[in-house]
Biopython code that builds the backbone (N, CA, C, O; Angstrom):
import numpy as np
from Bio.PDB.StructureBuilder import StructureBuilder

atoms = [
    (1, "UNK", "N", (71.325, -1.433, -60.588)),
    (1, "UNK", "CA", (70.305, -2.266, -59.999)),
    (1, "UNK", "C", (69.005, -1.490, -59.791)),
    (1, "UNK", "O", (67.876, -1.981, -59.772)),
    (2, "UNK", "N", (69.381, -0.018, -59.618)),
    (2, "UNK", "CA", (67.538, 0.249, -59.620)),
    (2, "UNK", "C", (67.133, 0.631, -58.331)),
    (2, "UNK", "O", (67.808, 1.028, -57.382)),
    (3, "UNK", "N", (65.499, 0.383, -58.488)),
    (3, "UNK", "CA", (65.040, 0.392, -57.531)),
    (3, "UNK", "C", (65.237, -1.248, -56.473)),
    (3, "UNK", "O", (65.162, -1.342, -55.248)),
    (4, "UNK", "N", (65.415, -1.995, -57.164)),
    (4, "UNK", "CA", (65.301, -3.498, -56.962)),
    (4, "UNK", "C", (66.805, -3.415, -55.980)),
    (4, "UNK", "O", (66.553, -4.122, -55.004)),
    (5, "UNK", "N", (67.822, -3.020, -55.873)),
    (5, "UNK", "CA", (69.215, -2.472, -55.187)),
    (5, "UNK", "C", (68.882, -1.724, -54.003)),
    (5, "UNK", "O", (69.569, -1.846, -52.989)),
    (6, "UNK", "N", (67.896, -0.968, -54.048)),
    (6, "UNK", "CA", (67.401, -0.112, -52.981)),
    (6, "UNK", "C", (67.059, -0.851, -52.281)),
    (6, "UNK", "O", (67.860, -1.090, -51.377)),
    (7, "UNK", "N", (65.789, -1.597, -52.260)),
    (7, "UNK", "CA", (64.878, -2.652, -51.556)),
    (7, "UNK", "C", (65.917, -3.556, -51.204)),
    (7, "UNK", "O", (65.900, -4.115, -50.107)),
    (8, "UNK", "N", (67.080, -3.807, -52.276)),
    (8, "UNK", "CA", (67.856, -5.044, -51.081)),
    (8, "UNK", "C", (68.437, -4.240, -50.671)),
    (8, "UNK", "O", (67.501, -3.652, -50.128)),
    (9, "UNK", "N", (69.389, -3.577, -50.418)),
    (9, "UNK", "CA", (69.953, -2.857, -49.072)),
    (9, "UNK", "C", (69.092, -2.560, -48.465)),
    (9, "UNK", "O", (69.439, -3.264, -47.516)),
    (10, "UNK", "N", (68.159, -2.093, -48.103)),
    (10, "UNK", "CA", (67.614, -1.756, -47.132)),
    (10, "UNK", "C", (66.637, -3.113, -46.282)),
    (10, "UNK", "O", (65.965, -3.103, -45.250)),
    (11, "UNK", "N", (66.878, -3.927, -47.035)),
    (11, "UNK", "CA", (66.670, -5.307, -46.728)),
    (11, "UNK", "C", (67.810, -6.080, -45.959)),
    (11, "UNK", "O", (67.540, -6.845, -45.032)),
    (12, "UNK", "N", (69.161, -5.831, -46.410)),
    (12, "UNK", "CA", (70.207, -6.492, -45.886)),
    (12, "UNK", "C", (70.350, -5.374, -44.443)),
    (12, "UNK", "O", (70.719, -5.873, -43.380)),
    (13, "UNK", "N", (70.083, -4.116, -44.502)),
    (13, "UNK", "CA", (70.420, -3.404, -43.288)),
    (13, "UNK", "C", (69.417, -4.167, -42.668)),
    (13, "UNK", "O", (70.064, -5.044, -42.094)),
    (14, "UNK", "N", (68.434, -4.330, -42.477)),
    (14, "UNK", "CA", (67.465, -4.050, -41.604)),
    (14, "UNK", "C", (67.970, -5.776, -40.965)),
    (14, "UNK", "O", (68.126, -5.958, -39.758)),
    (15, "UNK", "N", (68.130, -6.679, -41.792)),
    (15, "UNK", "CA", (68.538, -8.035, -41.246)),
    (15, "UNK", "C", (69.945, -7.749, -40.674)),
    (15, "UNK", "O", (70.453, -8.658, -40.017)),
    (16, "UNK", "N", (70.276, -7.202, -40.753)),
    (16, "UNK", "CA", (72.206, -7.162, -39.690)),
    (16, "UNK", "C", (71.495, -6.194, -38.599)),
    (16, "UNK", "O", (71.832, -6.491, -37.453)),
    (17, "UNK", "N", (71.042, -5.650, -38.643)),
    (17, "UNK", "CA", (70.609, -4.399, -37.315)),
    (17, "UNK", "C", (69.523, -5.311, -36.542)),
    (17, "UNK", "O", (69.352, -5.100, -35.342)),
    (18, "UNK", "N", (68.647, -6.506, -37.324)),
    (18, "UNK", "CA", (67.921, -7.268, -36.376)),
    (18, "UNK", "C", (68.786, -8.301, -35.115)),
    (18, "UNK", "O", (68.892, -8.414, -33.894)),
    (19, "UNK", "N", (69.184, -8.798, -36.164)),
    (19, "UNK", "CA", (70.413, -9.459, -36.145)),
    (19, "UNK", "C", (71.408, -9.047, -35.160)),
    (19, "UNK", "O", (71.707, -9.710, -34.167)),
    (20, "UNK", "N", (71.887, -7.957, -35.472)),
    (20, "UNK", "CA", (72.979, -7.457, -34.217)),
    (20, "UNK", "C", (72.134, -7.356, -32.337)),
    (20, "UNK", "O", (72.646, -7.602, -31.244)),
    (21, "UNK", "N", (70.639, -6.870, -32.716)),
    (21, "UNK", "CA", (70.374, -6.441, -31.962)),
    (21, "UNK", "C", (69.748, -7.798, -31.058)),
    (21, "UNK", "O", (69.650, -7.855, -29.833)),
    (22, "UNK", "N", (69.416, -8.708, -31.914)),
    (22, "UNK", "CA", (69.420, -10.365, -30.626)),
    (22, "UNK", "C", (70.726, -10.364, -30.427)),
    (22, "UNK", "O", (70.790, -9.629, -29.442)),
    (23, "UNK", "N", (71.888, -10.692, -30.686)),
    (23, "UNK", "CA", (72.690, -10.911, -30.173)),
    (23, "UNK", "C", (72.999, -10.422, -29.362)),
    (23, "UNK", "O", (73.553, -11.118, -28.511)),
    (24, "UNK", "N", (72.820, -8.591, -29.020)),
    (24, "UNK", "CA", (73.223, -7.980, -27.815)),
    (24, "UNK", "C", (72.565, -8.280, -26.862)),
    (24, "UNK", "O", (73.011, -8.244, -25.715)),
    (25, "UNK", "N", (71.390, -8.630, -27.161)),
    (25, "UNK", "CA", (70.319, -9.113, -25.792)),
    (25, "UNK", "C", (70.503, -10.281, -25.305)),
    (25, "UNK", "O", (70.637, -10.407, -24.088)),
    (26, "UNK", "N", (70.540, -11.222, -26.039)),
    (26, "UNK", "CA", (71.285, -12.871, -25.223)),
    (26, "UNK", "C", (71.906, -12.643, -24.976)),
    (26, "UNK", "O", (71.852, -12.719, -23.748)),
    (27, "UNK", "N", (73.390, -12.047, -25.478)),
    (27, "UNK", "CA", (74.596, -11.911, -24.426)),
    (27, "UNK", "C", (74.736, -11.083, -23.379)),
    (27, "UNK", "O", (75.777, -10.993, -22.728)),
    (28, "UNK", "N", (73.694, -10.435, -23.162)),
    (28, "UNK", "CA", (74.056, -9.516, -22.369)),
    (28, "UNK", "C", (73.326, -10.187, -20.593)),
    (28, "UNK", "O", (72.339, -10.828, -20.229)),
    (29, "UNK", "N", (74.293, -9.675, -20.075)),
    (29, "UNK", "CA", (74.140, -10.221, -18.485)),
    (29, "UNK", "C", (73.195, -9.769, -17.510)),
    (29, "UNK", "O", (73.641, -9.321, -16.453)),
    (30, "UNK", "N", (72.204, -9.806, -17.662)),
    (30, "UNK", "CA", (71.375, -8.988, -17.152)),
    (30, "UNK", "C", (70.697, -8.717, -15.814)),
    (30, "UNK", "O", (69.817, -7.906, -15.526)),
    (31, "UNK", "N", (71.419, -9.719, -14.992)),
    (31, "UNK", "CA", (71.356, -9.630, -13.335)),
    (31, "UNK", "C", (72.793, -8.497, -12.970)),
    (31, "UNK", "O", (72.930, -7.675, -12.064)),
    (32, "UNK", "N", (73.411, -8.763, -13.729)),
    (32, "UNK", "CA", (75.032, -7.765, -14.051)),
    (32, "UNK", "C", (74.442, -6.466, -13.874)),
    (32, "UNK", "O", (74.608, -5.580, -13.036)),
    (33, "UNK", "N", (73.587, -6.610, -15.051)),
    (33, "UNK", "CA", (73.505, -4.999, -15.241)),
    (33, "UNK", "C", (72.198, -4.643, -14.835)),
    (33, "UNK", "O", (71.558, -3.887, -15.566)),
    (34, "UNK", "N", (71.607, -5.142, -13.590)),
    (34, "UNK", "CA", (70.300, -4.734, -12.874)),
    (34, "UNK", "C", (71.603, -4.452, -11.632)),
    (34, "UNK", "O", (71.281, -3.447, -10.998)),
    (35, "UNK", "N", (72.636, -4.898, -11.234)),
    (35, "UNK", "CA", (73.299, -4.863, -10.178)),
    (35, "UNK", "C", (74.132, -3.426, -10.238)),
    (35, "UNK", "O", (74.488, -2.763, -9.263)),
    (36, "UNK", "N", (74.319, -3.163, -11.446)),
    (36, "UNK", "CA", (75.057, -2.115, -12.099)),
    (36, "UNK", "C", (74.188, -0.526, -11.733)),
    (36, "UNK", "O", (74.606, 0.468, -11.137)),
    (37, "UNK", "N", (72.982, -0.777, -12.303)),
    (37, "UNK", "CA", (71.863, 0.044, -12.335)),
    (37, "UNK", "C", (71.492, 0.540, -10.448)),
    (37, "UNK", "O", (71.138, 1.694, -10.203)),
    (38, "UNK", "N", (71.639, -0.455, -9.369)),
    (38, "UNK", "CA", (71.303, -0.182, -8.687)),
    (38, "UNK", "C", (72.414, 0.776, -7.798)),
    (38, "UNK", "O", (71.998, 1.798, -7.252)),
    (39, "UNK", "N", (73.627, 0.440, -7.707)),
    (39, "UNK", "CA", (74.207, 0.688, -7.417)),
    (39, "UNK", "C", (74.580, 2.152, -8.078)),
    (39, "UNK", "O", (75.224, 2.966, -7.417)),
    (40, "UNK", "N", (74.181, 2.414, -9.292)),
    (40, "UNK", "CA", (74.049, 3.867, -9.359)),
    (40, "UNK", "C", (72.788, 4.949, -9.364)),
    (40, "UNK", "O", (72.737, 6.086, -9.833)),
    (41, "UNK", "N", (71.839, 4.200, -8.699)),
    (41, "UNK", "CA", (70.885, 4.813, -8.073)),
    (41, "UNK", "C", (71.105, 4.761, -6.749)),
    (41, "UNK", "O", (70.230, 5.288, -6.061)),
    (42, "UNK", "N", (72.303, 4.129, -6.018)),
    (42, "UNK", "CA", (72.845, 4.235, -4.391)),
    (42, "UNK", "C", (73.403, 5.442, -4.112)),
    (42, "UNK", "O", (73.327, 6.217, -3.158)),
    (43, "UNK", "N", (74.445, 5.427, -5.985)),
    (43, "UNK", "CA", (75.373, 6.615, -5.684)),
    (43, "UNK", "C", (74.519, 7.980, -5.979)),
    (43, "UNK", "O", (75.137, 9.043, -5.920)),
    (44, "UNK", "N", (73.012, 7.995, -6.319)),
    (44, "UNK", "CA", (72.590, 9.459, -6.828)),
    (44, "UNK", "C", (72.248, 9.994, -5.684)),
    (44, "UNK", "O", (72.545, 11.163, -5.437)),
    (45, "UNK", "N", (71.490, 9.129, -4.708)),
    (45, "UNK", "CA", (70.465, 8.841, -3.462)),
    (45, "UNK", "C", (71.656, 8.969, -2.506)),
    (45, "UNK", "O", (71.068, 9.069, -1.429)),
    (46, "UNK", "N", (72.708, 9.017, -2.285)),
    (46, "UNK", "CA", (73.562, 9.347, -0.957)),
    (46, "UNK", "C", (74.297, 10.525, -1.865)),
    (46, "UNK", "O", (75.278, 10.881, -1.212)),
    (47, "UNK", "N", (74.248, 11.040, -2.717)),
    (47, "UNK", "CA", (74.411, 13.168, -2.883)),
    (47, "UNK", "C", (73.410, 13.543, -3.172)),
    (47, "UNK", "O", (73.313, 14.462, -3.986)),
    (48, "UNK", "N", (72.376, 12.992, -2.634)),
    (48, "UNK", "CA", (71.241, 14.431, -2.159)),
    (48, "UNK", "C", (70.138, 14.121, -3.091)),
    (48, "UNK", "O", (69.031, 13.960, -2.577)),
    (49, "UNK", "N", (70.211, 14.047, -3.947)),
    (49, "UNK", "CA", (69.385, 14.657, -4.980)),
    (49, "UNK", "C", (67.993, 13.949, -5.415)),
    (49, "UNK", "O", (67.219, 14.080, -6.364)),
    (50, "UNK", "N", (68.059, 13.076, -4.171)),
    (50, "UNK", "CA", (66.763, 12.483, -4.356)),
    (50, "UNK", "C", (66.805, 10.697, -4.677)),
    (50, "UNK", "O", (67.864, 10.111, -4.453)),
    (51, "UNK", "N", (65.872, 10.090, -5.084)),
    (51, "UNK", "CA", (65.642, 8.848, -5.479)),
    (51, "UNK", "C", (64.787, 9.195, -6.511)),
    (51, "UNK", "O", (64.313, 10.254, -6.921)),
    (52, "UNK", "N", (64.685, 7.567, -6.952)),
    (52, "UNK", "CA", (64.237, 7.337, -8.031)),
    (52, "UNK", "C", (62.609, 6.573, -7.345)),
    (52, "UNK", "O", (62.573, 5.513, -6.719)),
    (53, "UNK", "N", (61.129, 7.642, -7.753)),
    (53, "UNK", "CA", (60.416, 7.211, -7.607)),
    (53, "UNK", "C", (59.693, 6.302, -8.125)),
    (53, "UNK", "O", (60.263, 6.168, -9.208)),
    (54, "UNK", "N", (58.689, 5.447, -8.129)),
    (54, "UNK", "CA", (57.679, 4.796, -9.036)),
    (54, "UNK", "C", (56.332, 4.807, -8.402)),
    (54, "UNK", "O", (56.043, 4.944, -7.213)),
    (55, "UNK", "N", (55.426, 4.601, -9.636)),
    (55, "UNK", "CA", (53.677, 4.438, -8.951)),
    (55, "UNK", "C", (53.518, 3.851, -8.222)),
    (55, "UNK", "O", (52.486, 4.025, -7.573)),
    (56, "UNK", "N", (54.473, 2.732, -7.841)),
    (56, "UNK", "CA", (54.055, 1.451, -7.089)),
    (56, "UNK", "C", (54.762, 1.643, -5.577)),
    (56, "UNK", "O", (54.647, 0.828, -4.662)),
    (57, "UNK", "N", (55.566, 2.980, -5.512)),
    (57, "UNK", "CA", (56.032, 3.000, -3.937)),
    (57, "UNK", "C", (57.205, 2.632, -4.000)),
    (57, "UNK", "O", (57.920, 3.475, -3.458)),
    (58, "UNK", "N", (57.825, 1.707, -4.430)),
    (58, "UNK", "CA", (59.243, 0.415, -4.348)),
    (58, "UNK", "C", (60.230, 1.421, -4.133)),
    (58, "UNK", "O", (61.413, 1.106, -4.002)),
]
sb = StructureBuilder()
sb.init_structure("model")
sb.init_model(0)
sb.init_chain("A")
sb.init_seg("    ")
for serial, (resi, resn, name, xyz) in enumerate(atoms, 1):
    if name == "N":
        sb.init_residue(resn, " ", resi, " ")
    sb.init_atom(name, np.array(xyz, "f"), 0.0, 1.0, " ", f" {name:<3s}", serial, name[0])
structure = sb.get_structure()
């Protein structure tokens, strides 16, 4: 196939990797995993080692 074989695989990757990568984002739960996230910034912040700052103070 060539060069014309190249361009489609790298055509068919790039559509399954788009592809895969909406799907992980709609399915994914994302009050879940803001709940997830916080709770291991609870556990860094009660052994010491500080918090997690931002520009905004929060």
């Amino acid at each position: 196939m060539g060069l014309a074989g190249l361009w489609l695989g790298l055509t068919a990757s790039l559509i399954y990797c788009a592809a895969l990568g909406t799907y992980i984002c709609l399915r994914t739960d994302w009050n879940r995993e803001v709940v997830k996230v916080m709770m291991r910034v609870a556990k860094e912040e009660s052994k010491g080692y500080g918090g997690v700052e931002t520009a905004h103070g929060l």
